[in-house]
N, C-alpha and C positions, 0 to 999 in steps of 0.2 A: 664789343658790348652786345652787337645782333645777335651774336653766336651764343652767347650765356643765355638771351633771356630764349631762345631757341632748345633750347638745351634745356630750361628751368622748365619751358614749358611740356616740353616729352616728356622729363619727368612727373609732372604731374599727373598728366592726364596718366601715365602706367600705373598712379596706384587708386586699386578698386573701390578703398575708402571713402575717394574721393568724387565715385561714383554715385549722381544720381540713387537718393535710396527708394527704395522698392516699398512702398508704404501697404502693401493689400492687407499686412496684418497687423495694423495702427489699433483697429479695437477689439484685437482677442482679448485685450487685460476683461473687458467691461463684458465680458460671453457671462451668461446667469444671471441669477437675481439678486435686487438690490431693494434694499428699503430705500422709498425715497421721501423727503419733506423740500417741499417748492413752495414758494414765496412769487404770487405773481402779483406785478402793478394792476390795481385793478382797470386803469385808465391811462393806458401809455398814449404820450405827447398832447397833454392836457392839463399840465400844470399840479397835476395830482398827485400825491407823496403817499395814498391810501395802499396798502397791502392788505393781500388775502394770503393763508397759509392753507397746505393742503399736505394731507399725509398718503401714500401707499407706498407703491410697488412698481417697480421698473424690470422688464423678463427682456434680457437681449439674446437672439439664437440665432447662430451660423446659419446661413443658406447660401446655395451656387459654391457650394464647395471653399465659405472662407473669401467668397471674392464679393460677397454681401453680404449684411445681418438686418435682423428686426426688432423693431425696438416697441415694444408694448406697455404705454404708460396707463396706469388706472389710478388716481390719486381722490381724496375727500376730501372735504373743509368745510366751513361754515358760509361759504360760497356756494357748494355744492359742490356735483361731480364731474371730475376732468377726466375722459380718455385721448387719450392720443398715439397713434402707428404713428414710427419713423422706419421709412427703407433709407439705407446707407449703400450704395453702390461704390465702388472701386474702379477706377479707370486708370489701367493700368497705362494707356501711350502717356497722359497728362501726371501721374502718377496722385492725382489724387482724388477725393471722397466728396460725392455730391451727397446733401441730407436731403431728404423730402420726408416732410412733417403733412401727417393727415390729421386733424381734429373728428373725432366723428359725429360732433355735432352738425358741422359743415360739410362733412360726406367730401371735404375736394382735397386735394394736394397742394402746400405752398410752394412759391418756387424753393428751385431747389438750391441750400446756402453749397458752393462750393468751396474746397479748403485741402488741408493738410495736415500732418502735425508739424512741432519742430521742437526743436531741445523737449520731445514728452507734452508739446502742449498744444491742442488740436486748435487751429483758425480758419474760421469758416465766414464767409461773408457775400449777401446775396442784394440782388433789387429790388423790392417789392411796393405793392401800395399796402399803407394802412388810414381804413376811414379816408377813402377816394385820392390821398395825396401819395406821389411817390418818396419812399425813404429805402433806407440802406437798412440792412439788418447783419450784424456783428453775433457769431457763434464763438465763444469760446470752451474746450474741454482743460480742466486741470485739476492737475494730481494734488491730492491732499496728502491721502499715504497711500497705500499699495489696494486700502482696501476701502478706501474715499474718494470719492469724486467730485467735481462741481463744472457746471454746467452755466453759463451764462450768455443771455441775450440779452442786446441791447439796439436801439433803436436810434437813425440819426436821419431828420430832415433837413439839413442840412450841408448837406453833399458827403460828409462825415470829420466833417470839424467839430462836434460834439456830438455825443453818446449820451442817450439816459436809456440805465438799465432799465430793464423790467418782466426778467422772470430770472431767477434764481434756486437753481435745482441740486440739493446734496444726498448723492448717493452711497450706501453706506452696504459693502457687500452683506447678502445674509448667507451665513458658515449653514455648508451641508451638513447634516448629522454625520456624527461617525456612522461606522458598519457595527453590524451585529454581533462583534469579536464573539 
């Protein structure tokens, strides 16, 4: 019986498939521009159910050769206006994608959520304080269709035995013109 699982496991490890994957290019889908409409809690972990809606635009572009991108939110609403930079780094020993979100209201960088994809759906999850208490913060990317996105963070003080959303972002690609036929 030592000899079989011996054996089961050579085989294994010979096939490449089953190789660690190589994630550096998790968000070439999301390269270009997107309409975006996001949906933020106005007052996350405070009992508050209140939503704000905000419409623009989301510009994601290669940098470092594909082994980074940036991500340039400009959104409006009745709240007013959101920008926000996200650098995504790639670390290719860990094989996976630290976020650092700047707001430039606040001029600073959040920690950064690290993560991966898996079966197509990115997870990312970092430390952080909000409003002086430490909590967890939950990223997730998922596919809608090929040319949808959704984007979800969620907030847990609780060590992460519960999650309340609170921002909700759907990306909706916008089609290049044709050429000049």
């Amino acid at each position: 019986m030592k000899h079989f699982f011996t054996l089961l496991l050579i085989a294994l490890c010979s096939f490449p498939a089953l190789a660690q994957k190589d994630g550096q290019h998790d968000f070439d889908f999301e390269i270009g521009t997107w309409k975006t409409h996001l949906r933020r809690l106005q007052r996350p972990l405070s009992g508050s159910t209140t939503w704000v809606e905000y419409d623009g635009t989301t510009v994601v572009s290669k940098v470092l050769d594909g082994r980074a991108n940036l991500v340039e939110l400009k959104v409006d609403g009745p709240a007013g206006r959101l920008e926000g930079l996200s650098l995504r780094l790639y670390n290719p020993q860990a094989r996976q994608w630290s976020l650092n979100f700047a707001n430039i209201s606040s001029g600073t960088l959040s920690a950064p959520s690290i993560g991966e994809f898996k079966d197509g759906r990115g997870e990312f999850f970092n430390q952080d304080t909000y409003n002086g208490r430490a909590i967890l913060v939950r990223f997730f990317i998922i596919k809608i269709t090929q040319d949808q996105y959704r984007f979800e963070q969620s907030f847990s003080e609780d060590g992460g035995k519960t999650w309340e959303l609170n921002w909700l972002a759907t990306d909706t690609r916008v089609k290049e013109g044709r050429g000049r036929g």
